[in-house]
VEXKE-781306 format. One line per 5 residues: number of its first residue (from 1); for each residue x negated, y negated, z negated of C-alpha. Coordinates in pm, 1 decimal, m for minus. Layout:
BEGIN
NUM	X Y Z ~ ...
***
This chain:
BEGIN
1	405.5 m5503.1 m13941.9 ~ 403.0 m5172.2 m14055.0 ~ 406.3 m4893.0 m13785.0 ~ 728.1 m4725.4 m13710.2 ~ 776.2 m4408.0 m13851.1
6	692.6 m4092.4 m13646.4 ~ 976.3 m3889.6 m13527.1 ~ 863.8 m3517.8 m13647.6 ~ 1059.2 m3241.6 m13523.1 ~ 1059.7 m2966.3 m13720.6
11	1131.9 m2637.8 m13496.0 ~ 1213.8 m2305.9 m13733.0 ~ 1390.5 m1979.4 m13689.1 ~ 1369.6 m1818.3 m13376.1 ~ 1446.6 m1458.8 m13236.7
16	1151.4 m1251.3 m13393.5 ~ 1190.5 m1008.2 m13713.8 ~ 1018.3 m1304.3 m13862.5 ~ 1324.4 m1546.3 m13854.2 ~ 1407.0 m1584.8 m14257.2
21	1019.5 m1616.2 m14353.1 ~ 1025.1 m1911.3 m14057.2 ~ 1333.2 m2058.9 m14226.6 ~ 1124.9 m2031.5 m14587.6 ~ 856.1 m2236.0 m14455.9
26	1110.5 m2506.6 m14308.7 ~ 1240.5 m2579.4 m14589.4 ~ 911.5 m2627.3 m14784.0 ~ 805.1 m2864.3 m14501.2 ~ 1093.4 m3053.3 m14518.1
31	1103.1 m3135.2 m14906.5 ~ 715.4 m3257.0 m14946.9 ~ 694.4 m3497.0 m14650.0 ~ 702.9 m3890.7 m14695.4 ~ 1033.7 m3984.1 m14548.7
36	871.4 m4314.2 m14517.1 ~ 620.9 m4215.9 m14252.8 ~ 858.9 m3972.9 m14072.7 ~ 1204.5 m3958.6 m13930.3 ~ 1268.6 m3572.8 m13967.6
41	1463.5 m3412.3 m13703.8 ~ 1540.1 m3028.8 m13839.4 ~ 1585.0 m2808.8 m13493.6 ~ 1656.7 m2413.7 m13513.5 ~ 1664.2 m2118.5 m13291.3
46	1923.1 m1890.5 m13386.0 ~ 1807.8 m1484.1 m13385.5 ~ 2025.8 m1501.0 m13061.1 ~ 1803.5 m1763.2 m12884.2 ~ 2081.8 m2061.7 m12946.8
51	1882.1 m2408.8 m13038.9 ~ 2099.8 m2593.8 m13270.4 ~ 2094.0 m2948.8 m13467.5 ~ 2106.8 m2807.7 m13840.4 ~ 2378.4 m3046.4 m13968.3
56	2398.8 m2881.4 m14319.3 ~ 1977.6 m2966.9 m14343.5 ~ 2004.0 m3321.4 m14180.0 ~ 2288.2 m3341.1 m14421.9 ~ 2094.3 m3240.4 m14715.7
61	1785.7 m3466.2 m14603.1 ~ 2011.5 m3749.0 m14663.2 ~ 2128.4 m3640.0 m14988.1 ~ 1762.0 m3604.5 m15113.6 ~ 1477.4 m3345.5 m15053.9
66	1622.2 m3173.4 m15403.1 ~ 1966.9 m3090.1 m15242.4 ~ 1751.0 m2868.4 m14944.8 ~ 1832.9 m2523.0 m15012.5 ~ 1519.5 m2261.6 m15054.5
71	1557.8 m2150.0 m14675.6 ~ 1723.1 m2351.0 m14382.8 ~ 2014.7 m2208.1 m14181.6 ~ 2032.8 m2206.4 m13813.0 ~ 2436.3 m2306.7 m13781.2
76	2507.1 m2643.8 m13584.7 ~ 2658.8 m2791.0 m13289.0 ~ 2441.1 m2621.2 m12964.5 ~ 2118.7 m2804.0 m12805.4 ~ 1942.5 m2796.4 m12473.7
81	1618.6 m2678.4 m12559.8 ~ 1422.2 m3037.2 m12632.3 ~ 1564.2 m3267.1 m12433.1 ~ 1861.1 m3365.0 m12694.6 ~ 1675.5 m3430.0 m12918.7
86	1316.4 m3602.5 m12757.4 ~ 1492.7 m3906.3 m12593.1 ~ 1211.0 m4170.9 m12727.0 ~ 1097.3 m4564.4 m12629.1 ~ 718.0 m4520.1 m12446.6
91	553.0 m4660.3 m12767.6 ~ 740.7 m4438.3 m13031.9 ~ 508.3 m4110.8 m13134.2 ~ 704.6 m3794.1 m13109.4 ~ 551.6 m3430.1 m13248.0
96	713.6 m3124.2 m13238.2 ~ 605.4 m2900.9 m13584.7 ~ 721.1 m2547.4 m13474.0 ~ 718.4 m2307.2 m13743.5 ~ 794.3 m2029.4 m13513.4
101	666.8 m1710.3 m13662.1 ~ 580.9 m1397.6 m13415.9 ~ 704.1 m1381.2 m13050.4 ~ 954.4 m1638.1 m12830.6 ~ 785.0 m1916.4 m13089.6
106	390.2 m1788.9 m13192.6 ~ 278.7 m1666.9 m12873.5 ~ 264.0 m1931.9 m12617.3 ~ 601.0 m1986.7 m12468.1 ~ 760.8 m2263.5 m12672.6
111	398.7 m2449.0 m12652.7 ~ 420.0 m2378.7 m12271.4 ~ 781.9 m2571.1 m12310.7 ~ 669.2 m2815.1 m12517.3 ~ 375.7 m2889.9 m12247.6
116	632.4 m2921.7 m11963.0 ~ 822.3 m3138.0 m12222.4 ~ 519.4 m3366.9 m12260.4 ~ 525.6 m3385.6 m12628.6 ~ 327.8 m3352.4 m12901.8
121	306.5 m3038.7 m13127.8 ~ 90.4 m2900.4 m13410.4 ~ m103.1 m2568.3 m13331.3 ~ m279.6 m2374.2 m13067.2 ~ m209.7 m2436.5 m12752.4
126	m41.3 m2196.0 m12495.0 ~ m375.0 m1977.3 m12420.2 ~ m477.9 m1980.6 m12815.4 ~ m146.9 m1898.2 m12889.6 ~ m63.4 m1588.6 m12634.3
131	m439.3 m1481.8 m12742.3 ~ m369.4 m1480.6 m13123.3 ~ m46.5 m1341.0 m13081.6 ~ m140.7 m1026.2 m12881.1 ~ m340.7 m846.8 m13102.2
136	m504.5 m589.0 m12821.7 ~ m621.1 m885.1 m12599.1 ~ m776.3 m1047.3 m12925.1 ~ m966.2 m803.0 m13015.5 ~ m1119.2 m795.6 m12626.2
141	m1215.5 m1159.3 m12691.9 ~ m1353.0 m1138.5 m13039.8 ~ m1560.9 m829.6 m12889.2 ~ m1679.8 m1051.8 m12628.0 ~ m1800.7 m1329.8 m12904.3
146	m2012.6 m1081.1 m13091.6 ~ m1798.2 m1077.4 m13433.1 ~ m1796.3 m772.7 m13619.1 ~ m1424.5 m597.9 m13608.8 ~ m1270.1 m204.2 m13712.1
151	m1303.8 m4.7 m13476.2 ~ m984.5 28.0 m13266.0 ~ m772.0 154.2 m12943.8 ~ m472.7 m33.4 m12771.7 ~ m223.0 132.7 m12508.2
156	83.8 76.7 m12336.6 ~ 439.6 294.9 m12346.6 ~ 286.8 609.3 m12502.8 ~ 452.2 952.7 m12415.9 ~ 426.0 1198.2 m12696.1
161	130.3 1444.0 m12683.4 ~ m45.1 1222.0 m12454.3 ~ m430.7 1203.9 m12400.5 ~ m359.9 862.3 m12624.1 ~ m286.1 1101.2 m12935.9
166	m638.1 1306.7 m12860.8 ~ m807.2 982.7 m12828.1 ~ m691.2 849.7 m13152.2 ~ m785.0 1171.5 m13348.7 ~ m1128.0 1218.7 m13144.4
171	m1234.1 842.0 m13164.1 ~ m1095.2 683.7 m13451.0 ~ m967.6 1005.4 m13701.3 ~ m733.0 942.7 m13992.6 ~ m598.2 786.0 m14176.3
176	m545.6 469.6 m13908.1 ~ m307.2 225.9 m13907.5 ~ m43.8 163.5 m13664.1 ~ 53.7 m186.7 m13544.3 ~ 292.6 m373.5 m13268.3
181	22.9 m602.1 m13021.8 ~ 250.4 m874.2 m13048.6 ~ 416.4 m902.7 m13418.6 ~ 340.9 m1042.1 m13717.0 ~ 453.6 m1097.2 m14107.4
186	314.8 m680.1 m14140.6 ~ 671.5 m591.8 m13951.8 ~ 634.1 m229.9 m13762.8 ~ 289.6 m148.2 m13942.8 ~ 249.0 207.4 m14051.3
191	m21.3 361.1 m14209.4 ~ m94.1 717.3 m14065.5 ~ m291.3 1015.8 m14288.6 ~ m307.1 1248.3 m14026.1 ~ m167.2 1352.1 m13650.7
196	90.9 1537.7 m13742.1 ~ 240.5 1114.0 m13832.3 ~ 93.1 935.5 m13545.3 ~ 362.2 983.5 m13331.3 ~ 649.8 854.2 m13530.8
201	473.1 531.5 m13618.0 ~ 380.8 469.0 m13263.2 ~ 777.2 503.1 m13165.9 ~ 819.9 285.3 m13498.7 ~ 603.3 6.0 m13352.4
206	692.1 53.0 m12976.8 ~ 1001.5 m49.7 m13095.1 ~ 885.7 m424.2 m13141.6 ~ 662.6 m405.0 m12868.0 ~ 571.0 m268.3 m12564.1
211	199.0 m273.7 m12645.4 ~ 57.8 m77.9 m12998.1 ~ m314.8 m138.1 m13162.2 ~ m427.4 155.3 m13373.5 ~ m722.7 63.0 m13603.5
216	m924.0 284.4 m13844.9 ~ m845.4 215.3 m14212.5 ~ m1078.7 18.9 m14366.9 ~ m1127.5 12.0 m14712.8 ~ m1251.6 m298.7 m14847.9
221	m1149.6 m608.6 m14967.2 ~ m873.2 m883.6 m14800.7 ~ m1016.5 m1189.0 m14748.3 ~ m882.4 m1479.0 m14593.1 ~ m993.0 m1838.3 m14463.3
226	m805.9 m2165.5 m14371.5 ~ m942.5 m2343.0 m14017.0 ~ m816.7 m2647.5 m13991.0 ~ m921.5 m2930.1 m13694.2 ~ m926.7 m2927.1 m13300.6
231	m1301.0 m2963.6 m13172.5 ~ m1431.6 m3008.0 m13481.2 ~ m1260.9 m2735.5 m13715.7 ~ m1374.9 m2695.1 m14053.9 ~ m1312.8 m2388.2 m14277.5
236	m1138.8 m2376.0 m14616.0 ~ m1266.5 m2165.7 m14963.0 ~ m1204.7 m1812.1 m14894.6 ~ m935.1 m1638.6 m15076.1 ~ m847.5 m1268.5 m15133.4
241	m496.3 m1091.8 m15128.1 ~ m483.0 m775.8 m15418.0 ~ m200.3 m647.9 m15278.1 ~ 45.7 m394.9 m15506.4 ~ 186.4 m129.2 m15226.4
246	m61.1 63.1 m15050.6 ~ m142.6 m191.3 m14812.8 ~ 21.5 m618.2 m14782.2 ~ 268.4 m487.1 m14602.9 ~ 642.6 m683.9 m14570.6
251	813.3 m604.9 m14898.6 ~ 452.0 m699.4 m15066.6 ~ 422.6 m1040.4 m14907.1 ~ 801.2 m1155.5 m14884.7 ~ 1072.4 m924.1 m15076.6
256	897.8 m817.8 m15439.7 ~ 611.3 m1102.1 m15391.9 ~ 401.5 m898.5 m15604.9 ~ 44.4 m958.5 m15456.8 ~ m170.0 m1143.2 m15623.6
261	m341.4 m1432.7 m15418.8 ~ m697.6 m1515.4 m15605.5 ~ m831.4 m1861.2 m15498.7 ~ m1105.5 m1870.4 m15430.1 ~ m1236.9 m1502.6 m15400.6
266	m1480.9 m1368.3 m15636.2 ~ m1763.7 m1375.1 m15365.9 ~ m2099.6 m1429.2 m15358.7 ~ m2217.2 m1785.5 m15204.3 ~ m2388.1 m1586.8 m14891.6
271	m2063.6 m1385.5 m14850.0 ~ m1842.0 m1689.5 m14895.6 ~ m2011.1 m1907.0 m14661.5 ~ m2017.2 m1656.1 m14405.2 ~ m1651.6 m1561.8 m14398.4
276	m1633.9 m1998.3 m14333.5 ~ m1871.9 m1927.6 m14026.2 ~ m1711.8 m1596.5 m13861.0 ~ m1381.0 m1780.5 m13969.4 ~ m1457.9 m2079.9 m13718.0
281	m1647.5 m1906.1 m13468.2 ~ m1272.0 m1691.0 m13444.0 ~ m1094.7 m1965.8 m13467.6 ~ m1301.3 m2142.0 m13129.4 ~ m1328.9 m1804.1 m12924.2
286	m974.7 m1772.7 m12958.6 ~ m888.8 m2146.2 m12821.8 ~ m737.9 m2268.9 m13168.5 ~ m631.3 m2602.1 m13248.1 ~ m472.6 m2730.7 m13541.3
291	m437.0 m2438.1 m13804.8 ~ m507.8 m2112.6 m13809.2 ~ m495.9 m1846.0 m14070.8 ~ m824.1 m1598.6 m14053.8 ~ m810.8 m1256.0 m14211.0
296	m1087.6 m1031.9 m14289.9 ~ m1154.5 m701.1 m14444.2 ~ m1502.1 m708.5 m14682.5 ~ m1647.2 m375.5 m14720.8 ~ m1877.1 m427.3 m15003.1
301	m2261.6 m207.7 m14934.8 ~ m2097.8 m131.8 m14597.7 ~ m2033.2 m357.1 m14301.9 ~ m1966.6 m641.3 m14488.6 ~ m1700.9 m916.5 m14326.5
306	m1437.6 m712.3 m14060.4 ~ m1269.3 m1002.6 m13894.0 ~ m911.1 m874.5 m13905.4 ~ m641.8 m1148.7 m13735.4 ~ m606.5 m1513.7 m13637.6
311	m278.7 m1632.8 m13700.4 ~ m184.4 m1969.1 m13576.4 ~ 172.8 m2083.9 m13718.5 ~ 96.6 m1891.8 m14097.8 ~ 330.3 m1880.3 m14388.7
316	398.2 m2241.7 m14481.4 ~ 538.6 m2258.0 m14841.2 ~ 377.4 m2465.1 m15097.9 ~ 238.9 m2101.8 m15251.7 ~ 146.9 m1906.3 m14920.8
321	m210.4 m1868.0 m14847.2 ~ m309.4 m2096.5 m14603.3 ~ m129.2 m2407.9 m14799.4 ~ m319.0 m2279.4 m15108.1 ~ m660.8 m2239.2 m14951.4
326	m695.7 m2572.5 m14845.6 ~ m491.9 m2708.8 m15207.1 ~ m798.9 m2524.9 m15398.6 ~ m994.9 m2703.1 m15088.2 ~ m895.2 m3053.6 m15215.1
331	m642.9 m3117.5 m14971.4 ~ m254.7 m3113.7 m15102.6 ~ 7.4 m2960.0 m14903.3 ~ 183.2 m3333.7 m14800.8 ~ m172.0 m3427.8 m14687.0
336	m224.4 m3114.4 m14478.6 ~ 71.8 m3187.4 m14303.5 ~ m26.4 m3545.7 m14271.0 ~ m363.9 m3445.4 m14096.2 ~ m213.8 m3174.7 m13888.0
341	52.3 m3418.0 m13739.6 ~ m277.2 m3632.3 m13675.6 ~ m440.2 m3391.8 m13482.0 ~ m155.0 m3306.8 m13255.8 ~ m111.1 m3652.9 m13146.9
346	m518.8 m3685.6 m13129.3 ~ m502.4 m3318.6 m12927.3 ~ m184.1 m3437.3 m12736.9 ~ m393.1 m3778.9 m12567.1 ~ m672.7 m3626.6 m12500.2
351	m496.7 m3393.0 m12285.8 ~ m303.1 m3675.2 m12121.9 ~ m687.9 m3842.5 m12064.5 ~ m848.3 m3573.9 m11919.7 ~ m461.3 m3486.1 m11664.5
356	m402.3 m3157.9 m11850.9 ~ m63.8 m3159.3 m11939.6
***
C-alpha cells in the first residue's frame, strides 16, 4: 500500500516588513510540490497577527498549481493559531513549513509554538532561530567559535550625542553601516559616510527594533552558501550577489530585481571550499537545522572570507539564492523541499526519543 500522503502546512505572511516577500515564496512552494505525496494546507498570518485558512489559495490548489497567483493573500475565515488546522490520526505525519520571514515568524516564537504544538516543522529550532535572528547576539556567538567577522558595535535605545556616537567614530570610523538586530530582507539598513548621518539612521533602524548593529563597511565581494541537513549539514557551491545600488539593499533584491546572482562564484578552489567550511561551522555554532542561508563578504589580498549573516527561513522562489545554490548543487527545488520535509520529521523524532519537546 502506498503511504498516505503527508499533511504539509504551509505557514506564510506574518506581521514583519517582510510580509509580501513571505507571500512570494508561498506561492512558489505551493506550485512545485507533488500533490501526490502531500495534502497542502495554505495557513497565513495577516500583518495584523490574524491566522487565517486562505480559501482563494486552497481554492486555486484545486483548480491546478497554474491558477496560483505570483504571491498568496492572507484573506480567509479566522483560525486559532494551529489547532484548526493540526487535528491528525496518531499514524498520519504532520509538518508545519513556515515561511515566516523576520520577527513574530524567523526568530523563535512560532517554532516555540509549534514545539508546544508537538508538530513537525522545517528549520532551526527555537534557540537557532532567536540566535540567527538577533544579529548582535550572533555575532557574540560566532566570536566565541573563532570565525572571522567586520568589526562591529551593538547597543540598546540610543539617545542622540551619546558616548554610543563617540564610540562608533573612535572604534569603527566611517563609512559604517547601520542595521536593526532583529530584521531582515535589508529593511532599516543605512549606509552612513560620516557622523554628521549616524544619528538619523540609528532613529531609522530603532524604528524596527529596539536593538541596532553598526558594522564597518567592508569592501569586498558577496558571497553566499546553502547549508542544508540537521547533524550532518552539508554545504552548497558558493554563489556571489553583484548587486546594482550601492549596496543589496530592498529595492535591489525585491522591487527592480536588478542584481545579478552568479552561480557558482568565480572563486578559486581554496576560497570556494573554505566559504563551504566557515559556512557549516556557522551554521552548527548557531544551532541550525534544516536550511540556512550563509552570507559572507570576500575581501580579496585582505582578510579574505567575513562571515556576514545566517539566515534560517531565506527567500524561497524558484530564482532566489538559496533555491539556486543547491539547483547548480544538483538538487532541484521540488527535491529540496522533499529532503527538508524529511529532515523535520527525522529532527522532530529524535526530539520525541531523547523527551525534548
Amino acid at each position: 500500500m502506498a503511504e498516505p500522503p503527508v499533511r504539509l502546512i504551509v505557514l506564510f505572511g506574518g506581521v514583519s516588513a517582510e510580509h509580501e516577500v513571505s507571500c512570494l515564496s508561498a506561492a512558489s512552494v505551493l506550485r512545485a510540490v507533488d500533490r501526490e505525496r502531500y495534502e497542502l494546507v495554505p495557513v497565513g498570518i495577516t500583518t495584523e497577527g490574524r491566522w487565517v485558512l486562505s480559501e482563494a489559495t486552497a481554492k486555486a490548489l484545486n483548480e491546478g498549481p497554474e491558477s496560483l497567483p505570483a504571491a498568496l493573500s492572507t484573506e480567509g475565515p479566522e483560525l486559532e493559531p494551529l489547532p484548526t488546522v493540526l487535528p491528525r490520526q496518531p499514524a498520519e505525519q504532520v509538518v508545519v513549513l513556515p515561511l515566516l520571514h523576520g520577527p513574530m515568524g524567523e526568530d523563535g516564537t512560532v517554532q516555540g509554538l509549534l514545539e508546544l504544538a508537538d508538530v513537525a516543522y522545517v528549520g532551526a529550532g527555537v534557540l537557532g532561530s532567536a540566535l540567527c535572528m538577533d544579529k548582535a547576539m550572533a555575532k557574540v556567538v560566532i566570536g566565541a567559535a573563532g570565525i572571522p567577522q567586520p568589526r562591529h558595535l551593538a547597543a540598546r535605545d540610543i539617545d542622540a550625542g551619546s558616548r554610543f556616537h563617540r564610540q562608533v567614530a573612535e572604534e569603527l570610523g566611517f563609512p559604517v553601516f547601520v542595521k536593526p538586530a532583529n530584521l531582515g530582507s535589508s529593511v532599516g539598513i543605512s549606509k552612513v559616510t560620516d557622523a554628521d548621518g549616524l544619528g538619523e539612521a540609528l532613529e531609522l533602524a530603532l524604528g524596527y527594533d529596539e536593538w541596532v548593529v553598526v558594522e564597518e563597511a567592508v569592501v569586498g565581494r558577496e558571497i553566499e552558501v546553502g547549508v542544508l541537513g540537521n547533524a550532518a549539514p552539508r554545504a552548497s557551491v558558493p554563489g556571489e550577489i553583484v548587486p546594482t545600488h550601492e549596496f543589496y539593499d530592498y529595492e535591489d533584491k525585491y522591487l527592480d530585481g536588478t542584481a545579478q546572482m552568479v552561480i557558482p562564484a568565480d572563486l578559486r578552489a581554496p576560497v570556494a571550499e573554505q566559504a563551504g567550511a566557515l559556512a557549516i561551522a556557522a551554521y552548527t555554532a548557531l544551532r541550525g537545522d534544516g536550511l540556512a542561508r550563509v552570507d559572507f563578504f570576500y575581501e580579496e589580498g585582505g582578510r579574505g572570507l567575513l562571515l556576514n549573516e545566517v539566515n534560517t527561513i531565506p527567500g524561497f522562489t524558484p530564482y532566489s539564492m538559496y533555491p539556486s545554490l543547491w539547483a547548480a548543487s544538483g538538487v532541484s527545488y521540488g527535491e529540496l523541499i522533499d529532503e527538508l520535509v524529511r529532515l523535520a520529521l527525522d529532527r522532530h523524532t529524535q526530539r520525541r526519543r531523547t523527551g525534548r519537546n
